[in-house]
C-alpha positions as CSV (number, residue, x, y, z in Angstrom):
1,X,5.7,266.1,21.3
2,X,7.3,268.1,24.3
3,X,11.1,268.5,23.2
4,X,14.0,269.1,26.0
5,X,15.4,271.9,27.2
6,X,18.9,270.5,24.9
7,X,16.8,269.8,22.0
8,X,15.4,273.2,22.2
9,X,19.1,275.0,22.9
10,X,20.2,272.5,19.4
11,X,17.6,274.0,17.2
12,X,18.2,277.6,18.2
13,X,21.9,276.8,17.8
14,X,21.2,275.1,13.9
15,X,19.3,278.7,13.5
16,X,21.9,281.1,14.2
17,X,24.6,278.7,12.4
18,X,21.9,279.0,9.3
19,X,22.0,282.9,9.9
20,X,26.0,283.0,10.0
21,X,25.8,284.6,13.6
22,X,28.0,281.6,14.9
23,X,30.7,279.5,13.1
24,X,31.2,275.8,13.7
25,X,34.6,275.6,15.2
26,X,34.9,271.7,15.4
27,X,33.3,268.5,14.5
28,X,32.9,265.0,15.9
29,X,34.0,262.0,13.8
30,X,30.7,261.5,12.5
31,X,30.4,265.4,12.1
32,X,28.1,266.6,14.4
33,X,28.6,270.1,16.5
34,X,31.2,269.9,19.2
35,X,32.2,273.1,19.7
36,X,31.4,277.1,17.5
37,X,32.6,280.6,17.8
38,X,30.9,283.7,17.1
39,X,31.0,285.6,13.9
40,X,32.8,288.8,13.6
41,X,29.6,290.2,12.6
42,X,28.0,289.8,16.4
43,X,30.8,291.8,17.6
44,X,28.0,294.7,17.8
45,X,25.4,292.6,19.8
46,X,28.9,292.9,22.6
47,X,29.1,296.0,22.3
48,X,25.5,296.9,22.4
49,X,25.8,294.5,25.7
50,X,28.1,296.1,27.4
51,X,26.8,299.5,26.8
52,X,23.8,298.7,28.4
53,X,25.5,297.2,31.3
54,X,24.1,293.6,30.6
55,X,27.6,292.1,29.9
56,X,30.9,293.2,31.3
57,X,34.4,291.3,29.8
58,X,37.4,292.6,32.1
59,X,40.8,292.1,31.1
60,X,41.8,294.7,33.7
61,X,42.4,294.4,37.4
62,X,39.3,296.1,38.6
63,X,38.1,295.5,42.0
64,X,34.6,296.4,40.7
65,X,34.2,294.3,37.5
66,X,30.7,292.8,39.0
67,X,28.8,295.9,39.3
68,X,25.3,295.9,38.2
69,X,25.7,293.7,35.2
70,X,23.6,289.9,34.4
71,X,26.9,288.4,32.5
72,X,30.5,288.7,33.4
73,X,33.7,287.6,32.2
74,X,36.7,288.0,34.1
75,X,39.7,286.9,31.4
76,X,42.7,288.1,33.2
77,X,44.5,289.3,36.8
78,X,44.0,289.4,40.5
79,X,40.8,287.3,42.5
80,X,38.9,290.5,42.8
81,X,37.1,291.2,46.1
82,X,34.2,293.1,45.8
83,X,30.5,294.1,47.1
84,X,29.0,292.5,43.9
85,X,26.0,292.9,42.6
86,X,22.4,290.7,43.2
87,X,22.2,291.6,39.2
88,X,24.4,289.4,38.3
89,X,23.2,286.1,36.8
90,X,26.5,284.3,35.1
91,X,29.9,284.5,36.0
92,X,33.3,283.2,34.0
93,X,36.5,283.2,35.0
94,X,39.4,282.5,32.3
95,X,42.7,283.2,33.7
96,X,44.8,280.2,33.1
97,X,47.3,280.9,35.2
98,X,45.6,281.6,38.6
99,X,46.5,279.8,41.7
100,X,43.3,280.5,44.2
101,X,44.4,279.0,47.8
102,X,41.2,280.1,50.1
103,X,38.3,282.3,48.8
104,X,37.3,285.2,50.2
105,X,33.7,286.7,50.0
106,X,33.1,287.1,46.8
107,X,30.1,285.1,46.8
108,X,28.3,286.4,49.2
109,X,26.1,288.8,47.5
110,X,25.9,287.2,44.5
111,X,22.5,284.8,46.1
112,X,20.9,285.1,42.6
113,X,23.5,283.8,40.4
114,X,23.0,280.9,37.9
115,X,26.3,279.9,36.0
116,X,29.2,279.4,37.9
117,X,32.7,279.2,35.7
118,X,35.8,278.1,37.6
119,X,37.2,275.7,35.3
120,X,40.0,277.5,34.7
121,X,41.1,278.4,37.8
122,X,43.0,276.2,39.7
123,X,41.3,276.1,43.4
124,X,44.0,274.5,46.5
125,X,41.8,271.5,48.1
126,X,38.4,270.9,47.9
127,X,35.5,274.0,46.9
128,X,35.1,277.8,47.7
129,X,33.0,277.2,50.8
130,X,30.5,279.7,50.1
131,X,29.2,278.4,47.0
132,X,27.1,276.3,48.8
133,X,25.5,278.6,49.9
134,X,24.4,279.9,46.0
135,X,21.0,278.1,46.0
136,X,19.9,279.1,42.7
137,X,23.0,277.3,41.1
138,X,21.9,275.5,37.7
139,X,25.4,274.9,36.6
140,X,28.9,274.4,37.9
141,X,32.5,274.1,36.7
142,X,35.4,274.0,39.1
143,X,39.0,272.6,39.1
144,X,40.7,271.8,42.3
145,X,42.5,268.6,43.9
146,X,41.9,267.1,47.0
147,X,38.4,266.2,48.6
148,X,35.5,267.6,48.3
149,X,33.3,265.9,50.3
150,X,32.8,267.7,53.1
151,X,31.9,270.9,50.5
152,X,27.9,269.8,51.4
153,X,26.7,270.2,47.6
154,X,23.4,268.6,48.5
155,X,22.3,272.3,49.4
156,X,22.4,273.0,45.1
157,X,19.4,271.2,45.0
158,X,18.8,273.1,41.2
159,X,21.8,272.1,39.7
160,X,21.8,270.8,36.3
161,X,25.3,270.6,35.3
162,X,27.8,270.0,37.4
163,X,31.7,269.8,36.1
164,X,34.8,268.6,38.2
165,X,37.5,268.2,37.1
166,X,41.5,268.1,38.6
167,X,44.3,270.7,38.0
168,X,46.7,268.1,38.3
169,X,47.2,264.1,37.7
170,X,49.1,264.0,40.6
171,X,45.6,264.5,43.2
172,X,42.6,262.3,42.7
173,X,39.7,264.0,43.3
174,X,38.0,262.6,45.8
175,X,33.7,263.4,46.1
176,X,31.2,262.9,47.9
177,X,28.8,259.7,47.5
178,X,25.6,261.0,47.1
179,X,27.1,263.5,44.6
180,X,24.2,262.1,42.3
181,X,21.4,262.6,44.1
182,X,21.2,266.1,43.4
183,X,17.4,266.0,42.4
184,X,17.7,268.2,38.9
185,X,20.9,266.9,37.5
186,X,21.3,266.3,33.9
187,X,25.2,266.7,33.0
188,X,27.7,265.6,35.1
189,X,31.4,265.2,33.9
190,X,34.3,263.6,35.9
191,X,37.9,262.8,35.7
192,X,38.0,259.2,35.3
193,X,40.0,258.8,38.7
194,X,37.1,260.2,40.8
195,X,35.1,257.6,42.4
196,X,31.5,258.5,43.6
197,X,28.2,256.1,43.9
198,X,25.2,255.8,41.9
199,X,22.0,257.9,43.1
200,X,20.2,255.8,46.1
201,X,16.8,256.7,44.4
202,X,16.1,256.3,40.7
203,X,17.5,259.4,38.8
204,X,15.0,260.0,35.8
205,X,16.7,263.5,34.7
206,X,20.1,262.7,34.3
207,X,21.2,262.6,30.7
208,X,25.4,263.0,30.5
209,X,27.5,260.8,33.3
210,X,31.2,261.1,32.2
211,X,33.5,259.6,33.7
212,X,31.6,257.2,36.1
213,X,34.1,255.1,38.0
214,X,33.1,251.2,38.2
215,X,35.3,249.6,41.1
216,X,35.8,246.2,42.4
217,X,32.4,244.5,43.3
218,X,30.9,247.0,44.7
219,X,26.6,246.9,43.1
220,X,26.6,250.7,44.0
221,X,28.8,251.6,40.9
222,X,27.1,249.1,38.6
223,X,23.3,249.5,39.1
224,X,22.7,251.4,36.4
225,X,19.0,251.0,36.8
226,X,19.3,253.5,39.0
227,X,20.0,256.1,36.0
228,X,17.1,254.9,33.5
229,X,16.9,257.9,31.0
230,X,20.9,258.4,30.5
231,X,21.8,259.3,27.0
232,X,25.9,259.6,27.1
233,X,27.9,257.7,30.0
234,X,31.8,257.6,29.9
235,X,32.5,253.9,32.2
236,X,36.2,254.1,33.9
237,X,36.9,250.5,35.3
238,X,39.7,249.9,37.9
239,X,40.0,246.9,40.1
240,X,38.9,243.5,39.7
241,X,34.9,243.1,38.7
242,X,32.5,240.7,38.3
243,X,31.7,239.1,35.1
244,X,28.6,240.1,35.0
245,X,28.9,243.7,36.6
246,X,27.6,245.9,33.8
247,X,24.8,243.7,32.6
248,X,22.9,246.4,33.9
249,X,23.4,248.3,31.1
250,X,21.1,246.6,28.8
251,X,18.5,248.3,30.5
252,X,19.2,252.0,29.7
253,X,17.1,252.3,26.5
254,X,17.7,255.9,25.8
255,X,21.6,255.3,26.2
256,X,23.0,256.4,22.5
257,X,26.9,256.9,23.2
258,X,28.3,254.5,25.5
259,X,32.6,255.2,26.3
260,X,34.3,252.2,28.2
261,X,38.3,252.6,29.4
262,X,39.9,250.1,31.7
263,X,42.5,251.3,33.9
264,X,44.2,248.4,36.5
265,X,42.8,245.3,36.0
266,X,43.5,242.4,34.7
267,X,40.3,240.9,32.5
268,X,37.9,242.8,31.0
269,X,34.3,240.7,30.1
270,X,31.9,242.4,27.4
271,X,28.4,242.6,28.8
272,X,26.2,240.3,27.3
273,X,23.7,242.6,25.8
274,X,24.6,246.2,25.5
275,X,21.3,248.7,24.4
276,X,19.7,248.2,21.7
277,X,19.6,252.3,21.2
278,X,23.2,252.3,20.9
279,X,24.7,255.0,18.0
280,X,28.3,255.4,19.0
281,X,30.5,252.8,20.8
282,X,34.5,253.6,22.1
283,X,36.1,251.1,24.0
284,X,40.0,251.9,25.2
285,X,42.7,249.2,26.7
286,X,40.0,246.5,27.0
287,X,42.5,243.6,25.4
288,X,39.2,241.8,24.2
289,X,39.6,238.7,21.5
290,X,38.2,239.4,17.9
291,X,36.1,237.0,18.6
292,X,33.7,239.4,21.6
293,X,33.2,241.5,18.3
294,X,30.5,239.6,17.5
295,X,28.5,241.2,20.9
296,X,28.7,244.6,19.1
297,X,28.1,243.9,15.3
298,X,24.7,242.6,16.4
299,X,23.7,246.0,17.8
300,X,21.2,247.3,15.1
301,X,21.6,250.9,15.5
302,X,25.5,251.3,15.9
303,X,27.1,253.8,13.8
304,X,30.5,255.2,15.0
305,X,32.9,252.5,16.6
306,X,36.2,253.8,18.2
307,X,38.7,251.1,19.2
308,X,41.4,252.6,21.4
309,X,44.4,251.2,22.3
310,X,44.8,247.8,22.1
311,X,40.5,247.4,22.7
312,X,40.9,244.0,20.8
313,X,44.0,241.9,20.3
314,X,45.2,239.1,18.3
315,X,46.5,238.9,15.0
316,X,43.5,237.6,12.5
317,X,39.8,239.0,12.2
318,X,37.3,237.7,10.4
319,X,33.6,239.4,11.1
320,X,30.4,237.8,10.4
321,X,27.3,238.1,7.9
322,X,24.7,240.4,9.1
323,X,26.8,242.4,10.9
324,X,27.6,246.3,11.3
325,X,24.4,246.8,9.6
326,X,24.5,250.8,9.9
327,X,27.9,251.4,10.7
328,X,29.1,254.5,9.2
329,X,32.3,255.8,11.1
330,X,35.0,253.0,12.2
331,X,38.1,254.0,13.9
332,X,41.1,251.6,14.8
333,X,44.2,253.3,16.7
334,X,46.7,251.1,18.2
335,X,46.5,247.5,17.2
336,X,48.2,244.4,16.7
337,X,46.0,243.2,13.8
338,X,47.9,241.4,10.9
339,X,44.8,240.1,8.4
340,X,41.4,241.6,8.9
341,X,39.3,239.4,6.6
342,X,36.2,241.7,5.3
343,X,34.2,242.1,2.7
344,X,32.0,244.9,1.4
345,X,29.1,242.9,2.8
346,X,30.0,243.3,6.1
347,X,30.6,246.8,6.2
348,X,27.9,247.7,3.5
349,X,27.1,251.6,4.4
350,X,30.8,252.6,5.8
351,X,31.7,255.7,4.9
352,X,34.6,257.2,7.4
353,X,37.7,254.4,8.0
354,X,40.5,255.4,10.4
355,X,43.6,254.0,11.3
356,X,46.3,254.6,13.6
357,X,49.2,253.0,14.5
358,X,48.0,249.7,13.1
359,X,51.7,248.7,12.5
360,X,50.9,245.0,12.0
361,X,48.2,245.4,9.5
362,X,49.4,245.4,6.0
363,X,46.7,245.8,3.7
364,X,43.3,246.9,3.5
365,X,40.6,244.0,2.3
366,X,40.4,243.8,-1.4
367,X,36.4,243.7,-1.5
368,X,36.4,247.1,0.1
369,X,36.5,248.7,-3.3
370,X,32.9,247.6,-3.5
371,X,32.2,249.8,-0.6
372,X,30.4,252.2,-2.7
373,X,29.6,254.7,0.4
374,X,33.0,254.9,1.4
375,X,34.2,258.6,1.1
376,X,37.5,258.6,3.4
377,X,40.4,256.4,4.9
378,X,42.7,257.9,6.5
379,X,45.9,256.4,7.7
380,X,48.2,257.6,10.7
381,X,51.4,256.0,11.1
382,X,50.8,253.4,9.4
383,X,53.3,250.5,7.0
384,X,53.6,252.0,3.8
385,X,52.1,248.6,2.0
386,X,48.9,249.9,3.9
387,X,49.4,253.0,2.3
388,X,49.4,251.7,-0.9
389,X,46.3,249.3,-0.7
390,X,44.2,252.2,0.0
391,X,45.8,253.8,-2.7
392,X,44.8,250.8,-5.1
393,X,41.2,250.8,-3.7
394,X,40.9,254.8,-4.7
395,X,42.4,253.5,-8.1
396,X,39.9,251.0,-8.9
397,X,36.7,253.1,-7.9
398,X,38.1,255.6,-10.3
399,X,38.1,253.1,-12.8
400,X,35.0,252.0,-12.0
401,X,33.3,255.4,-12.7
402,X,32.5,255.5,-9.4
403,X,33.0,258.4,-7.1
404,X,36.1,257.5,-5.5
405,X,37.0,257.4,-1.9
406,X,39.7,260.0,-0.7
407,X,42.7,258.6,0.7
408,X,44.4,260.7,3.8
409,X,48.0,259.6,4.9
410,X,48.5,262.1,7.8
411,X,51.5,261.0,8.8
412,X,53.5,262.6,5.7
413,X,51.0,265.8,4.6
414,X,47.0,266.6,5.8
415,X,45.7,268.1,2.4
416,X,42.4,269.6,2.4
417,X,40.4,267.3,0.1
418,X,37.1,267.0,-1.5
419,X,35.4,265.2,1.4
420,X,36.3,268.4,3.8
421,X,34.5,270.5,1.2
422,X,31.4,269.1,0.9
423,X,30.6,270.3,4.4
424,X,31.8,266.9,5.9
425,X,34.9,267.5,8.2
426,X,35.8,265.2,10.6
């Protein structure tokens, strides 16, 4: 079976983790990688690095910190200008607190590199014209404000990853449409304010589209067929849109995280089918009923649900039999629930339950105690009778003999505990 180029990048990740070359910094909710360090003990493979001229890491204001070298980071000072070298490959640039109003030619030599860092560098109006220019570009990452749409990025016809972003909330960024027709694209992030178009022609290697802006009624931002192999995809909705406008999504059969947020408008419809595929679900300031939940308890591979911000409203739920099947990580923040009317048979192989500023709710149902694979709540500004029913369901599996869940009040004290321990950190 051929694997992907991210599959391949995962497993020699999980090996130097195994060899304690790289630390995992951070975990997701349901405790998979999101971001690692390296260990002090590769501080040798630097220096061997930059011995050999392979890697240079300036912190000085050196006018020639490109010379000759495949991998550089610049961490701090002036926009050098320099003759750089055709050596080098990657590029970084991590001063925070650089303003860059035009660029000068920096890029000119550099017709080989690869990786282009900018993120943190916050560019005046649309893009360093010469980067365009960089043909043998496979990945991107640039903050400005303003439009970029007259940057012509359709000459990076090998980018894979492209990430833009804005330096400020106050400047939309506005791109071009055909942004997604780069032919090699597979990760693209967004702020959820940018608008762009979905490819004209079907787009079989893009795997990451975060945040896609859906507006009005307009089919270009909805035909998702025209994205068939996506795997994450991050949906920002503004404006009035049709009932039916993301029923497209039923279609992407790879799709396994799905992120929906709604920003001005007034109704907010639940497609009909979402994709069977579907792992993780988050859905922010949708103001759905209870009742829609019955859409997504019928997916048969969910198993992290995040409900942000008032995603479903009223006061009473009651879910049905035969749903949330595989649903291991549930997360609730910001709610107006008052009696959520469960039992262990509806949530039957839970093991994570989060809740946030669920000020309404009260109690936790009493059949949860028979939710043998449960193994953490944890509450966040919650009522203190909440509090306390958790505390009572950790009681009773105790008494039980059975290994009892931990219970996590964050809002007083966040204790390490036995869940953490075991490897399992959220």
């Amino acid at each position: 079976m051929n694997k992907s180029i991210e599959e391949i990048a995962e497993e020699y990740l999980c090996d130097l983790i195994k060899r304690r070359l790289v630390q995992i910094h951070k975990r997701s909710l349901d405790r998979k990688i999101k971001s690692c360090m390296l260990h002090d003990s590769l501080e040798f493979c630097l220096r061997k690095a930059i011995d050999e001229d392979i890697l240079m890491v300036s912190e000085a204001e050196d006018n020639k910190f490109l010379e000759e070298r495949r991998w550089v980071s610049r961490e701090v000072g002036c926009w050098s200008i320099t003759n750089s070298s055709l050596k080098t490959r990657s590029l970084f640039y991590f001063d925070e607190n650089l303003y860059l109003a035009k660029c000068w030619s920096l890029f000119s030599s550099l017709k080989l590199l690869r990786v282009l860092d900018l993120s943190f560098i916050k560019y005046w109006h649309g893009m360093p014209s010469e980067i365009v220019n960089l043909v043998h570009l496979r990945y991107l990452a640039l903050t400005t404000i303003g439009s970029v749409c007259n940057s012509q990025l359709f000459k990076l016809q090998n980018l894979q990853t492209l990430i833009l972003s804005a330096w400020t909330k106050e400047y939309q960024l506005q791109l071009p449409c055909d942004v997604l027709d780069l032919p090699w694209l597979r990760h693209v992030r967004f702020d959820k304010g940018s608008s762009s178009y979905l490819p004209n022609l079907v787009q079989e290697n893009l795997q990451t589209l975060s945040w896609f802006k859906v507006t009005g009624r307009d089919s270009r931002t909805t035909n998702f067929t025209k994205v068939p192999n996506l795997k994450e995809l991050g949906i920002y909705i503004e404006g009035e849109v049709l009932p039916n406008a993301l029923d497209s999504l039923a279609q992407l059969c790879q799709l396994e995280k799905l992120k929906v947020k709604m920003g001005r408008v007034e109704r907010f419809n639940l497609p009909n089918f979402f994709p069977s595929n579907l792992k993780q679900l988050t859905l922010s300031n949708t103001y759905l009923s209870w009742e829609d939940m019955d859409v997504i308890g019928k997916l048969p591979n969910l198993e992290l649900l995040k409900l942000k911000d008032f995603a479903f409203c009223g006061p009473e739920w009651t879910p049905k039999d035969g749903e949330f099947l595989q649903l291991r990580f549930f997360l609730i923040e910001r709610s107006d629930l008052e009696h959520w009317n469960a039992t262990a048979n509806h949530f039957p192989v839970l093991e994570c339950l989060i809740l946030r500023y669920c000020l309404d709710l009260e109690k936790l149902p009493n059949n949860f105690v028979e939710v043998y694979t449960l193994r953490l709540i944890e509450l966040d500004n919650c009522c203190c009778s909440l509090v306390t029913s958790a505390m009572e369901i950790q009681k009773s599996q105790q008494e039980s003999r059975y290994k009892a869940v931990v219970v996590r009040d964050v809002t007083k004290v966040e204790l390490s505990t036995d869940y953490e321990s075991s490897g399992k950190k959220l």
